[in-house]
C-alpha positions as CSV (number, residue, x, y, z in Angstrom):
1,X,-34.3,9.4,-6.9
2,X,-33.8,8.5,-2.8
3,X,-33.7,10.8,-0.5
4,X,-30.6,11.9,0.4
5,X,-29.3,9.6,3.6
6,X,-26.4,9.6,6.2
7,X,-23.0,8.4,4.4
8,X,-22.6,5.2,4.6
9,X,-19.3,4.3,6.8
10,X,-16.8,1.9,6.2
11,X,-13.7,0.9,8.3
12,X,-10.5,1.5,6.7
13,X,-9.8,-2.4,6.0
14,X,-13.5,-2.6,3.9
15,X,-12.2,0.6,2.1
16,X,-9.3,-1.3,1.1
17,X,-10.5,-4.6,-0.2
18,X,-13.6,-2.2,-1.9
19,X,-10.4,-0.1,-3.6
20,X,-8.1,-3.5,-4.3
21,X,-10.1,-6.0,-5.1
22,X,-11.6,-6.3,-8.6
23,X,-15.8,-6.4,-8.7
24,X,-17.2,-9.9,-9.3
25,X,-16.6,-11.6,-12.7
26,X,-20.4,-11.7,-12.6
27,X,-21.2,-8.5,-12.7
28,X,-22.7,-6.9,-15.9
29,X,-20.6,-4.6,-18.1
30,X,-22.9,-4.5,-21.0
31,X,-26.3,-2.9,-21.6
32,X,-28.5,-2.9,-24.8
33,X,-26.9,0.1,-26.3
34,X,-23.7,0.5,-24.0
35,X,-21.0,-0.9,-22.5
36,X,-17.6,-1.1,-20.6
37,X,-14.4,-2.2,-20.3
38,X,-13.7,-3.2,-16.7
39,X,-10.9,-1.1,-14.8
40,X,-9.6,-3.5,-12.3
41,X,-10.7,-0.9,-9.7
42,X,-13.9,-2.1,-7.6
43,X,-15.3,1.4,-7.2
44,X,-14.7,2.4,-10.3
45,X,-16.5,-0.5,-11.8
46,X,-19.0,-0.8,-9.5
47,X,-20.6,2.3,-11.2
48,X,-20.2,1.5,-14.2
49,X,-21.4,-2.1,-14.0
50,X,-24.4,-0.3,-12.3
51,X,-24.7,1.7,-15.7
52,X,-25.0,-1.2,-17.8
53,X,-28.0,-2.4,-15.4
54,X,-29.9,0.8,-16.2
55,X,-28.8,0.3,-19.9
56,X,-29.8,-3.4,-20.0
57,X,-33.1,-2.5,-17.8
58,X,-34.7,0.3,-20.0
59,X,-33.6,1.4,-23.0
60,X,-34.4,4.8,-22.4
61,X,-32.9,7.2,-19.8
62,X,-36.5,8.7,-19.2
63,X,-37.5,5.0,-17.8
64,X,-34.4,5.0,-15.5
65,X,-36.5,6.7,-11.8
66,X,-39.1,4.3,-13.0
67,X,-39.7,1.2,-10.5
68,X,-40.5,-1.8,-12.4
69,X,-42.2,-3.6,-9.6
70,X,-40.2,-7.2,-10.8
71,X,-36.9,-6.4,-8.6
72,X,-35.0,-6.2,-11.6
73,X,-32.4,-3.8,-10.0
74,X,-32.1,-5.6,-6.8
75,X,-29.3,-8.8,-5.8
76,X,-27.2,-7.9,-8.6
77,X,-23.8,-9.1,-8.8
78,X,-21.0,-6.7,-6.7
79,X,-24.0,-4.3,-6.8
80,X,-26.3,-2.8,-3.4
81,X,-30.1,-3.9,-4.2
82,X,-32.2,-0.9,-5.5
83,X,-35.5,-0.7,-6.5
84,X,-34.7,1.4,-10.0
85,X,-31.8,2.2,-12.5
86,X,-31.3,5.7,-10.8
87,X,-31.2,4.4,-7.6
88,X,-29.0,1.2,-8.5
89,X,-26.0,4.1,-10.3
90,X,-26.4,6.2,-7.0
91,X,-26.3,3.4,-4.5
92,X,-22.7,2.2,-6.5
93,X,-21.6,5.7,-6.5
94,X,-22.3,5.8,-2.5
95,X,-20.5,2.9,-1.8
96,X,-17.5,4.1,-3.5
97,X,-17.9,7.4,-2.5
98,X,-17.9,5.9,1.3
99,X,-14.2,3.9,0.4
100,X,-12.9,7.0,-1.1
101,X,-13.7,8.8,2.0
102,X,-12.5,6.3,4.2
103,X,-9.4,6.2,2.3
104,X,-8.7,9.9,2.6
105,X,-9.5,9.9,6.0
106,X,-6.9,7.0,7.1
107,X,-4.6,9.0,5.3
108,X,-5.0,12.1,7.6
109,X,-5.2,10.6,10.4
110,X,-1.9,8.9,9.5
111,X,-0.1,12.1,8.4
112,X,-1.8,14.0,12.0
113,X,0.0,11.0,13.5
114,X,3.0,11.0,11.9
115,X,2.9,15.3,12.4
116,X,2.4,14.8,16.2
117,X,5.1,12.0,16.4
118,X,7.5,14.5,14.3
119,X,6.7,16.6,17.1
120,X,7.4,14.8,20.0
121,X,10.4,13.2,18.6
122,X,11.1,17.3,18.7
123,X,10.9,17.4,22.0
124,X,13.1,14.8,22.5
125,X,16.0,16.3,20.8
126,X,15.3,19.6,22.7
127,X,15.6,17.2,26.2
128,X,18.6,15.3,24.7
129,X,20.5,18.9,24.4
130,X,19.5,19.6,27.8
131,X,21.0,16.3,29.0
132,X,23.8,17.1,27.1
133,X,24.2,20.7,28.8
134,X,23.8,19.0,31.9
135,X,27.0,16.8,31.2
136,X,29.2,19.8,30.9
137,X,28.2,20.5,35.0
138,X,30.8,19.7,37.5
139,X,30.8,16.4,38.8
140,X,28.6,16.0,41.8
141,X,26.1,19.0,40.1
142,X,23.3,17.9,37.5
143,X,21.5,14.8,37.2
144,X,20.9,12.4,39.7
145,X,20.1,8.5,39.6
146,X,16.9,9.0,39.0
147,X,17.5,11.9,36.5
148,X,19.3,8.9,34.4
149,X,16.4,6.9,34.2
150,X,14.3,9.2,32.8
151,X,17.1,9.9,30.4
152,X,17.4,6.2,29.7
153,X,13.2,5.9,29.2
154,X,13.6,9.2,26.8
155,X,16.7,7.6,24.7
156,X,14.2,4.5,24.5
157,X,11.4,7.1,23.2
158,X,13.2,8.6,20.8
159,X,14.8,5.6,19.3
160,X,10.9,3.6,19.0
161,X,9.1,6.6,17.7
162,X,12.1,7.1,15.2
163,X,11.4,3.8,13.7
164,X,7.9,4.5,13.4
165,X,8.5,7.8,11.6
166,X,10.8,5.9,9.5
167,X,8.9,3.1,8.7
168,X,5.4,5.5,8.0
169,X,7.8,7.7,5.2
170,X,5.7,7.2,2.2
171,X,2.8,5.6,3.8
172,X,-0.7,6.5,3.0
């Protein structure tokens, strides 16, 4: 087995097509003794198409940490280049691993977003009832000119970051 490395990293947009977008029709699903029925997942099948490698490779689990010295494992269809059957299943499971936690991480930073917006737009309502307290003064007391741009620049505030709230509702 490898030693242990950093994660690997992927943007949120590689995530994506990893976790959309089916593995190639050439990959391998069958070994000698074993095999699978594709998913339609990428990640998923990544591993298991890495599976059938080590199947088709040696027929013997015991053989799988063993390198073969022919580059068997490595340029295989949808699959990262590895030097042994171990190292070809763990390599798949990284790269998913690394969608899965891009995935998860896009989601909370999009639900810290949308808390933070939730927030603000908090704020906002908290000004609005000050404006509106400020209405009730006697003409000639409360806000100035200046007073009803900022208003103005708030109302605009509220009503763009209310969109977005409403637009991110049942967003990842």
């Amino acid at each position: 087995m490898t030693t242990p490395q950093e994660p690997l990293k992927l943007t949120l947009e590689e995530a994506l097509a990893r976790a959309t977008q089916p593995l190639t029709p050439e990959a391998r699903m069958q070994g000698y003794y074993i095999g699978f029925d594709r998913t339609g997942v990428a990640l998923v099948d990544a591993i298991l198409s890495a599976v059938a490698w080590a199947g088709k490779g040696s027929h013997h689990t015991a053989d799988w940490n063993d390198d073969t010295g022919s580059g068997f494992y490595a340029n295989r269809p949808g699959l990262p280049s590895a030097l042994t059957a171990n190292d070809l299943i763990q390599a798949a499971a990284e790269e998913s691993a690394a969608a899965v936690r891009a995935l998860v991480g896009a989601r909370d930073d999009a639900a810290e977003l949308r808390a933070a917006a939730t927030a603000y737009v908090g704020a906002l309502d908290a000004v609005r009832r000050y404006e509106e307290e400020l209405d009730t003064f006697p003409p000639g007391v409360g806000i100035d000119s200046y007073g009803l741009e900022v208003a103005q620049g708030l109302d605009d505030a509220e009503a763009d970051l209310r969109a977005a709230l409403a637009a991110s509702e049942g967003q990842p």
